[in-house]
Backbone as CSV, one residue per row, in Angstrom:
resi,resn,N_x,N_y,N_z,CA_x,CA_y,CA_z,C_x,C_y,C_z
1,UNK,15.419,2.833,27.446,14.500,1.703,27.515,13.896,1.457,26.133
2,UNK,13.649,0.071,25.925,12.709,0.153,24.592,11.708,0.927,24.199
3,UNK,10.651,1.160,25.278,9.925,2.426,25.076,10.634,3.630,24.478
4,UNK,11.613,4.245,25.147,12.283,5.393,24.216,12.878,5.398,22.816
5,UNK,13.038,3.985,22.612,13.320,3.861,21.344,12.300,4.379,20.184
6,UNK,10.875,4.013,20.119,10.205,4.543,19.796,9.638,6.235,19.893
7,UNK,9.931,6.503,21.048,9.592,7.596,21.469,10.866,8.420,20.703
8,UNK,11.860,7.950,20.710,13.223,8.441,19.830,13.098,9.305,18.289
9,UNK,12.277,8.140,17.660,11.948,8.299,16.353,10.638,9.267,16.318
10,UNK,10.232,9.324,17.208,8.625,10.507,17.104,9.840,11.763,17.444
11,UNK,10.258,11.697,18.230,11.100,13.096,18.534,11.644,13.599,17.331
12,UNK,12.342,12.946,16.558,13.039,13.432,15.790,12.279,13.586,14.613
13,UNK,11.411,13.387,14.151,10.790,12.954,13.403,9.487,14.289,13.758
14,UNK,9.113,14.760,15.027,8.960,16.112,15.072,9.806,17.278,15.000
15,UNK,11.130,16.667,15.501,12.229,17.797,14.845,12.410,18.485,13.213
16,UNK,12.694,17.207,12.877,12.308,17.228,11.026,11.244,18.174,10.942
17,UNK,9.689,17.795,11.202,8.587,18.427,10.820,9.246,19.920,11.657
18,UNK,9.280,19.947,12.298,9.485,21.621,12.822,10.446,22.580,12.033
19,UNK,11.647,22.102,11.652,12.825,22.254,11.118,12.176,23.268,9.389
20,UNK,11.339,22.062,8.662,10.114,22.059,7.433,9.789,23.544,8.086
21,UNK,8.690,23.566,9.397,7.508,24.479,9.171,8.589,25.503,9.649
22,UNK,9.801,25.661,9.708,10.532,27.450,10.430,11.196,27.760,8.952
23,UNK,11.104,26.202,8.060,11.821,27.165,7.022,13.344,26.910,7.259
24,UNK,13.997,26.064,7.921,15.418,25.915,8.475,15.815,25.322,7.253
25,UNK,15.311,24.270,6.696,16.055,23.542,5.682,14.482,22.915,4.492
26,UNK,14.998,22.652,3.719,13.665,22.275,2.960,14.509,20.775,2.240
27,UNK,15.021,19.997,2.702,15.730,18.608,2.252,16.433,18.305,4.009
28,UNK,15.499,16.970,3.933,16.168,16.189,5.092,16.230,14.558,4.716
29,UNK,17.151,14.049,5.325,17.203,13.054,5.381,16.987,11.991,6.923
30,UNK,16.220,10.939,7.055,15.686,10.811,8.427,15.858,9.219,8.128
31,UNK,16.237,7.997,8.555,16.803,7.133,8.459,15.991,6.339,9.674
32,UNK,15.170,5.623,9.445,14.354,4.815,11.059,15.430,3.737,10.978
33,UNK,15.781,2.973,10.162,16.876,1.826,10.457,17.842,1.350,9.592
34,UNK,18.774,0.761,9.117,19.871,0.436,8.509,19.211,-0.902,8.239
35,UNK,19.326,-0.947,6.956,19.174,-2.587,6.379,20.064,-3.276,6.734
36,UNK,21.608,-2.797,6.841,22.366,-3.584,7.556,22.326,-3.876,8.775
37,UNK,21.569,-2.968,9.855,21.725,-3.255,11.218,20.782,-4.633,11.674
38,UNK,21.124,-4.943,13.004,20.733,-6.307,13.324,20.284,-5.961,14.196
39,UNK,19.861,-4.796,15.024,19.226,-3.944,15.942,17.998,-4.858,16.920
40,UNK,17.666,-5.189,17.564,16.327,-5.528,18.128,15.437,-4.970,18.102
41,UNK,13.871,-4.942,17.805,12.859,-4.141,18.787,12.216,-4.689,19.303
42,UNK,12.836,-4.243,21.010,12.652,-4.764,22.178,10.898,-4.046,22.551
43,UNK,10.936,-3.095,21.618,9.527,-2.410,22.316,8.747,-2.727,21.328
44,UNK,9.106,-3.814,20.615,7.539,-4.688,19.784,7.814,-6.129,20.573
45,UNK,8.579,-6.709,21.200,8.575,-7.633,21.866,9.511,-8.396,20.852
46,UNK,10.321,-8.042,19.891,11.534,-8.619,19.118,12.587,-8.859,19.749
47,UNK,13.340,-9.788,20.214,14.254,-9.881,20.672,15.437,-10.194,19.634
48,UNK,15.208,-10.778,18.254,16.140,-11.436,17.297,16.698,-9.779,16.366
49,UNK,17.432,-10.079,15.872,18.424,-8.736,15.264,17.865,-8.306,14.136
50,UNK,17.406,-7.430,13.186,16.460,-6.845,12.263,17.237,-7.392,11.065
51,UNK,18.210,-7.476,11.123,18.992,-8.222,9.937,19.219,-9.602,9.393
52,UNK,19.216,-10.424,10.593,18.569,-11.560,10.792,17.693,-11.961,10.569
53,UNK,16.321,-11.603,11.127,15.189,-11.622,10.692,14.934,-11.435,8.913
54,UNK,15.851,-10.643,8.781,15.983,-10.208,7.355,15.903,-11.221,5.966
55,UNK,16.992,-11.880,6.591,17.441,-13.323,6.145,16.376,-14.733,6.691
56,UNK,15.291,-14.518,6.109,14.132,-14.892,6.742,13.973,-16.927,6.146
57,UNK,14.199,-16.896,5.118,14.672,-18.328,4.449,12.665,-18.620,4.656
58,UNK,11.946,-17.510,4.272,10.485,-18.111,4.284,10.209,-18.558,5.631
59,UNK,10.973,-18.782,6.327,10.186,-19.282,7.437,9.330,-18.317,8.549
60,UNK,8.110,-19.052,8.901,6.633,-17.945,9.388,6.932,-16.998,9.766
61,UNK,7.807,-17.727,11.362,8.204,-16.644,12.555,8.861,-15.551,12.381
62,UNK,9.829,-15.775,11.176,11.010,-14.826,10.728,9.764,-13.502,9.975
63,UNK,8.984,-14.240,9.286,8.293,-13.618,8.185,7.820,-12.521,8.771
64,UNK,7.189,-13.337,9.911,5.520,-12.214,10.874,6.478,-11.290,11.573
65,UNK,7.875,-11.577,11.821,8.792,-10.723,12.774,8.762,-9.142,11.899
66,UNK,8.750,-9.414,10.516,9.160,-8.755,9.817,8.130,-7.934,9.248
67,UNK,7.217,-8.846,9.257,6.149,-7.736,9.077,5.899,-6.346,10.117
68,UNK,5.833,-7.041,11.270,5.569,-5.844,12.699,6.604,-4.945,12.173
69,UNK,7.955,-5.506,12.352,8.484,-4.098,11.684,8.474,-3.317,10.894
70,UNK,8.392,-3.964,9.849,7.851,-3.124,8.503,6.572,-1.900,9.173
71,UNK,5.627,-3.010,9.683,4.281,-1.768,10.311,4.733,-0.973,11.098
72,UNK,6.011,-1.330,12.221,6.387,-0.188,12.856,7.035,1.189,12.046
73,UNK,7.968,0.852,11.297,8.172,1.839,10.614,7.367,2.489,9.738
74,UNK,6.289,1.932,9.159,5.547,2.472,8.447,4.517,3.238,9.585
75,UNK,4.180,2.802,10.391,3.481,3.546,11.829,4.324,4.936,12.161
76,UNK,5.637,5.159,12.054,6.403,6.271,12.186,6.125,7.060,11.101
77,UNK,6.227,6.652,10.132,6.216,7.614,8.929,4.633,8.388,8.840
78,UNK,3.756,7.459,8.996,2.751,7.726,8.967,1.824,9.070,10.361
79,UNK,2.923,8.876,11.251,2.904,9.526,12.317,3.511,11.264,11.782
80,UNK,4.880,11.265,10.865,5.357,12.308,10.506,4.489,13.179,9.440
81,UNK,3.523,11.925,8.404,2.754,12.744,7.579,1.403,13.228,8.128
82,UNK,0.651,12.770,9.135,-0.237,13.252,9.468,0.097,14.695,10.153
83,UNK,1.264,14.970,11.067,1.989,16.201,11.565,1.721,16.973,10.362
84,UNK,2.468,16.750,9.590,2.945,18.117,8.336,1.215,18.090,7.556
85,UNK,0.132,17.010,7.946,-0.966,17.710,6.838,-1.391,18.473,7.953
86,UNK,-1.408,19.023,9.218,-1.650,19.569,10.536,-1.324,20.982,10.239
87,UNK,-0.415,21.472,9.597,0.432,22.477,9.791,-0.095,23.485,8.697
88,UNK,-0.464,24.423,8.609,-0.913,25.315,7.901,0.328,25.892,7.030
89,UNK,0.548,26.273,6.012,1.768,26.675,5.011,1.190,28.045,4.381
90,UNK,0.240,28.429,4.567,-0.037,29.642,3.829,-1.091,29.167,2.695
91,UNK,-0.243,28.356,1.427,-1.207,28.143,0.423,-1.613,26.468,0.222
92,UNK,-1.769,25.952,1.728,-2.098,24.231,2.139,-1.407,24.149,3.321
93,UNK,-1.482,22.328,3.339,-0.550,22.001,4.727,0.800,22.138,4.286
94,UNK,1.804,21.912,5.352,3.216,21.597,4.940,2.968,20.485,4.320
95,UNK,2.545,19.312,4.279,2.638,18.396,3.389,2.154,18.819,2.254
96,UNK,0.927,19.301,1.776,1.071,19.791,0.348,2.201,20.367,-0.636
97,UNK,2.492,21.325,0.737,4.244,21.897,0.014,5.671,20.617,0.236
98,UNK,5.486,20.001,0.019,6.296,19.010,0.684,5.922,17.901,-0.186
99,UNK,7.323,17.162,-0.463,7.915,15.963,-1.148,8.697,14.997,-0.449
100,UNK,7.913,13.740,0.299,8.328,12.987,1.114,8.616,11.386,1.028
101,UNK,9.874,10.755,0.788,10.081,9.907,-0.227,10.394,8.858,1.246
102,UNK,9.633,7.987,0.850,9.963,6.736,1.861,10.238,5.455,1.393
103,UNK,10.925,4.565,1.577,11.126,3.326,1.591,12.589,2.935,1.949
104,UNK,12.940,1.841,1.060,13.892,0.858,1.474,14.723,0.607,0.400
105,UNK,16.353,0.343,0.348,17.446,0.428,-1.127,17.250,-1.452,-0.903
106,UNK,16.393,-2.224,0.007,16.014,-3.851,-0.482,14.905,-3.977,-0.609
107,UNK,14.470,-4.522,-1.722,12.399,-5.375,-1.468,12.845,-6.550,-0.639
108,UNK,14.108,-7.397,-0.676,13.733,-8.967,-0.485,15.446,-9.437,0.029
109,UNK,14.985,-8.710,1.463,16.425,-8.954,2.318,17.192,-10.413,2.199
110,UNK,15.947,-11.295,2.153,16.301,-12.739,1.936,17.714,-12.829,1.043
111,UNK,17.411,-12.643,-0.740,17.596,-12.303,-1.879,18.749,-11.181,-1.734
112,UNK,18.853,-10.391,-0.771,19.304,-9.207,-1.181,18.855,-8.546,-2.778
113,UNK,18.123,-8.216,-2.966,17.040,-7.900,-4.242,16.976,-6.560,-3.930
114,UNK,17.284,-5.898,-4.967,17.448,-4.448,-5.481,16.115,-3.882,-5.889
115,UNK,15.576,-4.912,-6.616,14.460,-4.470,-7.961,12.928,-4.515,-7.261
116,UNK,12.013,-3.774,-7.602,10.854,-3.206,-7.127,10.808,-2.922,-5.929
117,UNK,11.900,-1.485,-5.577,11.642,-1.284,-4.043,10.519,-0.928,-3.803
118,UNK,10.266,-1.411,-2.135,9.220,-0.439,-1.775,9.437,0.981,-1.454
119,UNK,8.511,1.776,-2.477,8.724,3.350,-1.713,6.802,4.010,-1.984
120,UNK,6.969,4.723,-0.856,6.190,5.702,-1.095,6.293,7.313,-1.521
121,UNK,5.507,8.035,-2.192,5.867,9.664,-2.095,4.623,10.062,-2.046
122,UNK,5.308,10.863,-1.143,4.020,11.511,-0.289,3.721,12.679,-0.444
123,UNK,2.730,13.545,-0.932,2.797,14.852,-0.638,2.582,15.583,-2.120
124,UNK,2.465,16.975,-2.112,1.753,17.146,-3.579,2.883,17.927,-4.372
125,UNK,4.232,18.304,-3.412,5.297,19.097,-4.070,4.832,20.604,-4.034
126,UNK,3.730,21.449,-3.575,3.174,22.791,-3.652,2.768,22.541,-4.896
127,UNK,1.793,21.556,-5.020,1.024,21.579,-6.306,1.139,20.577,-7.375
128,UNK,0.337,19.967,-8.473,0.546,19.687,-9.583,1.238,17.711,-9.349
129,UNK,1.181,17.436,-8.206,1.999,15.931,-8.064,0.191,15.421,-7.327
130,UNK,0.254,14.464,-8.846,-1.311,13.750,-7.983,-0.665,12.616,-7.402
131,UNK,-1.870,12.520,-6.283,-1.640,11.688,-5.108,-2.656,10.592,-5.843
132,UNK,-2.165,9.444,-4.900,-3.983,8.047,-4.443,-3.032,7.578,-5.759
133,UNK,-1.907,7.283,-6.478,-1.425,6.354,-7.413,-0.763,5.260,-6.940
134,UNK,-0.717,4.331,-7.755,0.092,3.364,-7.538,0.931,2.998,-9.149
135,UNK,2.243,3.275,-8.558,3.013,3.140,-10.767,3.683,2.123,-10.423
136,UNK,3.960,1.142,-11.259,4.798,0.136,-11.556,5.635,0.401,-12.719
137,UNK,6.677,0.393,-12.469,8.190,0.967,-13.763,8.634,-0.684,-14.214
138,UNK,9.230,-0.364,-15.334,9.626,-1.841,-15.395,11.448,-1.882,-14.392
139,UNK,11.356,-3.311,-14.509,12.662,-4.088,-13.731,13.635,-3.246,-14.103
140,UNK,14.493,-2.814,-13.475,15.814,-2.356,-13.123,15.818,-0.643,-13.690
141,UNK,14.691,-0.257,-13.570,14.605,1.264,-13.666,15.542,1.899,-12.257
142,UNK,16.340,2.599,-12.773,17.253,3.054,-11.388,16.169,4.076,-10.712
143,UNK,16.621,4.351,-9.138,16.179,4.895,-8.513,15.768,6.452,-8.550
144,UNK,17.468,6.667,-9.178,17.767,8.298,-9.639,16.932,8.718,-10.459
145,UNK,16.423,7.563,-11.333,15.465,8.291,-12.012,14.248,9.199,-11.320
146,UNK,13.380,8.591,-10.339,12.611,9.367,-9.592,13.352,10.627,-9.368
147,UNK,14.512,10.181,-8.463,15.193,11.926,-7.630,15.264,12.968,-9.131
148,UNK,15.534,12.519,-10.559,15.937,13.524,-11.304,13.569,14.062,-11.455
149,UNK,12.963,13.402,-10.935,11.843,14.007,-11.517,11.606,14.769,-9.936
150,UNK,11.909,14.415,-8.959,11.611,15.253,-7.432,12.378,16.686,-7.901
151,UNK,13.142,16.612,-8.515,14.741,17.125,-8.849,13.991,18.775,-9.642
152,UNK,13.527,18.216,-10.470,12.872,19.011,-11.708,11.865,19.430,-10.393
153,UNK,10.927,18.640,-9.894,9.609,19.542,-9.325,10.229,20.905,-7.991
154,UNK,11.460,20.854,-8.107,11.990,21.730,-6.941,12.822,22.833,-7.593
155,UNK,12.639,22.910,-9.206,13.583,24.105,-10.062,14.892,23.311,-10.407
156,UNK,15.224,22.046,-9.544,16.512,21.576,-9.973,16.548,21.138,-11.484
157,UNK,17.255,21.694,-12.516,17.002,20.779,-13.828,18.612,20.148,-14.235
158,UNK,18.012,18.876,-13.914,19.401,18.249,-14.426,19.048,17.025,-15.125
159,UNK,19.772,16.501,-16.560,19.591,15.335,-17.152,19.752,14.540,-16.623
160,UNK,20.579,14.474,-15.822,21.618,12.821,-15.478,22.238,13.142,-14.062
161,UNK,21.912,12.204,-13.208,22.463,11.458,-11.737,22.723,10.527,-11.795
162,UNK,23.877,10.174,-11.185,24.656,8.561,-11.041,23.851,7.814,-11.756
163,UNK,23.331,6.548,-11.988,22.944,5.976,-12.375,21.551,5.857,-13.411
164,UNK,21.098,7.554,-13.914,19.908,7.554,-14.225,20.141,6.911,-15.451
165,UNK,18.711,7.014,-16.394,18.316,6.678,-17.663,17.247,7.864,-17.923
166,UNK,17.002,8.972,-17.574,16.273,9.240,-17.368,14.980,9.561,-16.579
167,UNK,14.111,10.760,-16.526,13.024,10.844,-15.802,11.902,9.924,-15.954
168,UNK,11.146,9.569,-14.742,10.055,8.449,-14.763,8.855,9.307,-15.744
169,UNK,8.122,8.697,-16.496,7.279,9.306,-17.391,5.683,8.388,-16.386
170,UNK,4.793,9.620,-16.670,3.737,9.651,-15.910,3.261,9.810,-14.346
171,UNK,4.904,10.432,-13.952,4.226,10.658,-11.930,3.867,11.501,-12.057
172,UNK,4.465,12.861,-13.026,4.053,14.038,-12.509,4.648,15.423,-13.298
């Protein structure tokens, strides 16, 4: 039912967090929807396809469709980080120890637009990653660049991933 759809993404999404606090894996990947998919949500009262909607051409209805979703997914995520600041780790929450990268590979489905995704990162890495920022990189800074600085805060040291230019200067 549409209800479980939602209820879908809390499940798993406590799986993840559980997975974190036993220590099973310390890198997950958790996917709420496919930019390509055309999916409905029937349990926000969406009946039109998420991809569709996507392709919004400015118009209101398309717009406001898109917003709810956006808030729904951001309502999930926000659901997974309050869990992990819950969880005791020894030296903080699991989210303190924890590096949690959210967003989207489009800003402007319309456009299909690459450039200023939305992302968030969440979490302090076990230390030393200040939170409450907001950075703006300039236009067409690749993505990899972030992962090579997540990369470094986890012992990984590597110059170069697919597409980098380098580490972002000033997150952390």
């Amino acid at each position: 039912t549409p209800q479980d759809r939602g209820e879908h993404i809390r499940l798993m999404g406590d799986m993840m967090v559980l997975a974190f606090q036993a220590d099973l894996t310390r890198i997950s990947t958790f996917m709420f929807a496919n930019e390509g998919s055309n999916r409905a949500y029937k349990e926000l009262g969406i009946a039109d396809g998420h991809h569709d909607i996507s392709h919004h051409g400015n118009a209101e209805d398309k717009l406001a469709k898109k917003a709810q979703i956006d808030r729904y997914h951001l309502d999930q995520f926000a659901y997974i980080l309050d869990r992990m600041s819950k969880i005791d780790d020894g030296n903080g929450t699991l989210l303190d120890n924890s590096l949690i990268l959210f967003g989207g590979g489009i800003s402007d489905g319309n456009r299909h637009n690459h450039d200023d995704l939305p992302l968030i990162l969440a979490g302090r890495g076990g230390g030393g990653v200040p939170v409450g920022q907001h950075l703006v990189y300039n236009n067409r800074t690749p993505l990899t660049n972030l992962f090579l600085n997540m990369l470094d805060k986890v012992g990984v040291r590597m110059d170069h991933l697919g597409d980098s230019t380098g580490k972002l200067q000033g997150l952390f």
